[in-house]
C-alpha positions in Angstrom: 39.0 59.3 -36.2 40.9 62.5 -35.2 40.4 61.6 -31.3 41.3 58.7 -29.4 38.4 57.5 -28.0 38.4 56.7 -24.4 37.9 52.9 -23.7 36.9 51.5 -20.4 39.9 49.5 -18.9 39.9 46.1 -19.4 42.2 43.3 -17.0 43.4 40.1 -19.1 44.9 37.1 -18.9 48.5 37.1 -20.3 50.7 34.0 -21.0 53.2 33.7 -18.5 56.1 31.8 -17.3 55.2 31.5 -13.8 52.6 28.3 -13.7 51.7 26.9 -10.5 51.9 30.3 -8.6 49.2 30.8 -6.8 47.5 34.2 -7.0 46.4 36.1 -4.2 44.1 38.8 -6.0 41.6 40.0 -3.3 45.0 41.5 -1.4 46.2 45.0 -2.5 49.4 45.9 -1.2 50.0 50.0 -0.7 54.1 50.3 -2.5 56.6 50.0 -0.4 54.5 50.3 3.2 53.1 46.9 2.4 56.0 44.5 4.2 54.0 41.3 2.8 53.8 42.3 -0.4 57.5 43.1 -0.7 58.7 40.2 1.0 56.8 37.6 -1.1 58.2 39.6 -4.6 62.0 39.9 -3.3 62.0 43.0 -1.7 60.0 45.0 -4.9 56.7 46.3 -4.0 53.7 45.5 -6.0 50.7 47.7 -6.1 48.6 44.1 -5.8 50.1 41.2 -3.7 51.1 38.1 -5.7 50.9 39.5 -9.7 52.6 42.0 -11.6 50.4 44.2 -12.9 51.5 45.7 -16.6 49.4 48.7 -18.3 49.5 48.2 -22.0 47.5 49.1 -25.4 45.8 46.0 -26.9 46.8 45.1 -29.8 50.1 46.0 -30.9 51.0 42.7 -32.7 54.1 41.1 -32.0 54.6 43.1 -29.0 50.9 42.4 -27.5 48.0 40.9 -28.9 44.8 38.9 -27.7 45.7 35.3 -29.2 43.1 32.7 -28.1 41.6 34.4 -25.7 45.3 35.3 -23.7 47.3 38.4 -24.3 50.5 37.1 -25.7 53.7 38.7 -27.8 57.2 40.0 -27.2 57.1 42.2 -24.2 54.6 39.8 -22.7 56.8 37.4 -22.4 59.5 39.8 -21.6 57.5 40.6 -18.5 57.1 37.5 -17.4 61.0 36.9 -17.0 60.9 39.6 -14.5 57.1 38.4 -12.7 59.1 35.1 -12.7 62.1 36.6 -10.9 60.0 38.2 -8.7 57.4 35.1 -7.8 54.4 36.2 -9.2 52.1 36.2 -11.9 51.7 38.6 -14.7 48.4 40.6 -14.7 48.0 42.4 -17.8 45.5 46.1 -18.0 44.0 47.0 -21.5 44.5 51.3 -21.2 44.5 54.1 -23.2 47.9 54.7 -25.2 47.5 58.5 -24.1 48.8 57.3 -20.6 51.7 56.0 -21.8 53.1 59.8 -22.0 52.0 60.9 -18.9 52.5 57.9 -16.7 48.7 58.0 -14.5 48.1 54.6 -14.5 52.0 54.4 -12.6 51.2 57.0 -11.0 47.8 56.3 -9.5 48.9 52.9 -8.2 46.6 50.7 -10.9 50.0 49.3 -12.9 53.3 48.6 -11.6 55.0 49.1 -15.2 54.2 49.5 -18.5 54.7 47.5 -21.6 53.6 49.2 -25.0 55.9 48.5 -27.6 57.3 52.0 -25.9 59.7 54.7 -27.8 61.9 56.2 -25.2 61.6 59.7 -25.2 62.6 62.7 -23.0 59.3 63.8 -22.6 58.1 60.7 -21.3 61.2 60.3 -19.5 59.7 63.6 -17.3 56.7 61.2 -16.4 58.3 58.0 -16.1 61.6 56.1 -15.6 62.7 53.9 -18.5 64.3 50.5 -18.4 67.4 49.7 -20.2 66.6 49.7 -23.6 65.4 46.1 -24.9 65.0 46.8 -29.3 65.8 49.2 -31.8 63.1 50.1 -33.9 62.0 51.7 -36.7 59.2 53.0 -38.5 57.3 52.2 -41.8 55.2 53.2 -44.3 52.2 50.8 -45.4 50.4 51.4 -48.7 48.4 49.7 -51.2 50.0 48.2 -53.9 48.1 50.1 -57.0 49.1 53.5 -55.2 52.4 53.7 -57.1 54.1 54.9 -54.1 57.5 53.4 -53.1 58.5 56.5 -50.5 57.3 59.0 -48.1 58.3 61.7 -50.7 55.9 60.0 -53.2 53.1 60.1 -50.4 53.8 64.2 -50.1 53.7 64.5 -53.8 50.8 62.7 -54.5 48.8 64.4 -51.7 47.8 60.5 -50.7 45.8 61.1 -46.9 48.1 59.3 -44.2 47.0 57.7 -40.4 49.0 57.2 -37.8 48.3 55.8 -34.4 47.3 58.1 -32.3 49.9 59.6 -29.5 52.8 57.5 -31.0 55.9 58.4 -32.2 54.5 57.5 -35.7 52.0 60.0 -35.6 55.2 62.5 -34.2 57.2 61.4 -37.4 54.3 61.9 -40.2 54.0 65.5 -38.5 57.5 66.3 -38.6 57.3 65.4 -42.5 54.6 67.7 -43.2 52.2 65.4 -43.2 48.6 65.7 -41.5 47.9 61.9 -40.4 44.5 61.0 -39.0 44.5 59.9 -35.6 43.4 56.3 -35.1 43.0 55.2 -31.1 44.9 51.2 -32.0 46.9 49.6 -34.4 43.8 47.6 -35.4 41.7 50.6 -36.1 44.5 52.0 -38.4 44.9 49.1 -40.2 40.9 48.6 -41.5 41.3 52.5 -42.3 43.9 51.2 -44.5 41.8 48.4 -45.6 38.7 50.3 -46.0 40.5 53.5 -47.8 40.0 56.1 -45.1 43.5 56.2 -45.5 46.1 55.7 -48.7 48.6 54.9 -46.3 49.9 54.9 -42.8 52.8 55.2 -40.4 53.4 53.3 -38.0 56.4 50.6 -36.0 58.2 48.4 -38.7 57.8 45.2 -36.9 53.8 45.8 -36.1 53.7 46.2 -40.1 55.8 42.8 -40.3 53.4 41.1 -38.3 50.6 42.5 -40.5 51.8 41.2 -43.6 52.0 37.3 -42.2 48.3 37.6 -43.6 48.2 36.5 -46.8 45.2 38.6 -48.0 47.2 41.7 -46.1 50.2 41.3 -48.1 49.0 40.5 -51.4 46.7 43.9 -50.9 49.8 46.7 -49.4 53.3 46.3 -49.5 56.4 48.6 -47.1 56.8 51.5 -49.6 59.5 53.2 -47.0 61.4 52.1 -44.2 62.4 54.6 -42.1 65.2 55.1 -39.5 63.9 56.8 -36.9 66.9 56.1 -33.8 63.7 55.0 -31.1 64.5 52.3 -28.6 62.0 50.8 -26.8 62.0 50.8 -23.4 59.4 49.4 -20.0 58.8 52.0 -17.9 57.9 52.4 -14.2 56.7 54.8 -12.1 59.2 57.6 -11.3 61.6 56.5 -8.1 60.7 53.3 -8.0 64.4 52.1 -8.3 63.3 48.2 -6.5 61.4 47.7 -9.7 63.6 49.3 -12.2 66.8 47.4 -10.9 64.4 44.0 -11.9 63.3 44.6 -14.6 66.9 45.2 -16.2 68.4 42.2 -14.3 65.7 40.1 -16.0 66.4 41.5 -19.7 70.3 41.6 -18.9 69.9 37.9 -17.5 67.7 36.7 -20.7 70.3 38.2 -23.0 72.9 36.6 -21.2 71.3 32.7 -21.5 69.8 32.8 -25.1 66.2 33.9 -23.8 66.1 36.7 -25.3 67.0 35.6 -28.4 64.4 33.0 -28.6 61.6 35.2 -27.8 62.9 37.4 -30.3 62.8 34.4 -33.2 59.6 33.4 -32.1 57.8 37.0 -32.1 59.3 39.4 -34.5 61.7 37.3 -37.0 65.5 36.1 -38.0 67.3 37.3 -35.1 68.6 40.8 -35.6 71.4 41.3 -33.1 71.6 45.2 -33.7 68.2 45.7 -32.9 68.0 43.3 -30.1 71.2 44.5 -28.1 70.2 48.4 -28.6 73.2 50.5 -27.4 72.1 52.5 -24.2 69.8 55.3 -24.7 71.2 58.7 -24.0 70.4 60.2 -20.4 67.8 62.8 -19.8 68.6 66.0 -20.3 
């Protein structure tokens, strides 16, 4: 599909670290006029009283993915290090990826942060304020093993019809290349394209393509014909100015790499522990 289509919002129940908290859903709290609300999540206010409510793009396997009926990966439990830090729970909202670059959900008060498997970029940075970068990441090509193919410069010679994810950084790449991906609205959706041949290949995060290929029928069909080094970080983001939250959420990644969290969830998620890409040098400043 050339179009994201527009999904209604969904609210789901992620794993979290935070069991026994009670949650106090029927309260909204306004920001930062809502004393309550600030005073029962350490001084950070929550747009609802008692959770942390994270916008992401379902699925986007191992960052976040429904598994048995929970939303579960790497940045979920990520985010739950800071709910925890924080006393509350971890609410998680299914939304289009298209407000990832603009920040409205943030903005409009429905999420407190974000959690996407998130490039930082400067023009998100105009919409958004970015965490501390938490992985280095880079991008690969997926294609079927009877393509011949083992590059992006075969894909441009053979002509082979590429997808992307639509609004990612993928997509960006495969334009930058010369390349006219089709526009798939979820990782999910891109990779039946693939399956199905609407595609002969596609672009998309290296460690979403990982976690593809732990299915046997998956990797016996494609294979990684490029790996590419794109320089992307991945970031959380929160709504511009709100510094109570942003000082949090980097204490709570600082704090896990510090103790060994971090690299546990990292073994358990995406793979043999990497430490360049889990201890990403900090991202330039906005310009």
């Amino acid at each position: 599909m050339n179009t994201p289509a527009r999904r209604r919002t969904r609210v789901l129940a992620a794993t979290t670290a935070t069991a026994g908290l009670v949650l106090v859903a029927a309260c909204t709290s306004t920001g930062d006029s809502d004393g309550g609300a600030k005073a029962a999540s350490g001084g950070v206010g929550l747009v609802r009283a008692g959770q942390l409510t994270t916008c992401t793009h379902l699925p986007y396997p191992p960052f976040q993915s429904e598994i048995d009926g929970r939303v579960q990966g790497f940045d979920v439990s990520l985010v739950d290090l800071v709910a925890r830090d924080l006393g509350v729970q971890q609410k998680i909202l299914d939304t289009p990826f298209e407000n990832f670059k603009t920040g409205a959900f943030l903005n409009s008060g429905k999420c407190d942060l974000a959690a996407a498997g998130m490039t930082i970029t400067e023009e998100r940075r105009r919409n958004v304020d970015f965490s501390d970068p938490y992985f280095d990441a880079t991008q690969a090509v997926l294609t079927g093993r009877d393509q011949g193919v083992d590059s992006l410069a075969d894909i441009r010679a053979k002509g082979l019809r590429v997808g992307a994810q639509a609004q990612t950084t993928g997509e960006d790449y495969a334009r930058k290349q010369g390349l006219d991906p089709v526009s798939f609205e979820s990782s999910d959706a891109l990779l039946n394209g693939l399956r199905t041949g609407q595609v002969k290949a596609v672009v998309i995060d290296y460690p979403v393509v990982r976690a593809w290929l732990k299915d046997k029928a998956t990797a016996n069909a494609f294979k990684v014909a490029d790996n590419l080094s794109t320089g992307e970080q991945y970031g959380f983001t929160v709504k511009k100015g709100n510094t109570a939250l942003l000082a949090a959420v980097n204490k709570a990644l600082a704090d896990a790499k510090a103790d060994g969290t971090y690299r546990k969830l990292y073994e358990k998620w995406i793979g043999p522990y990497d430490p360049s890409a889990a201890s990403p040098s900090p991202a330039p400043s906005a310009a």
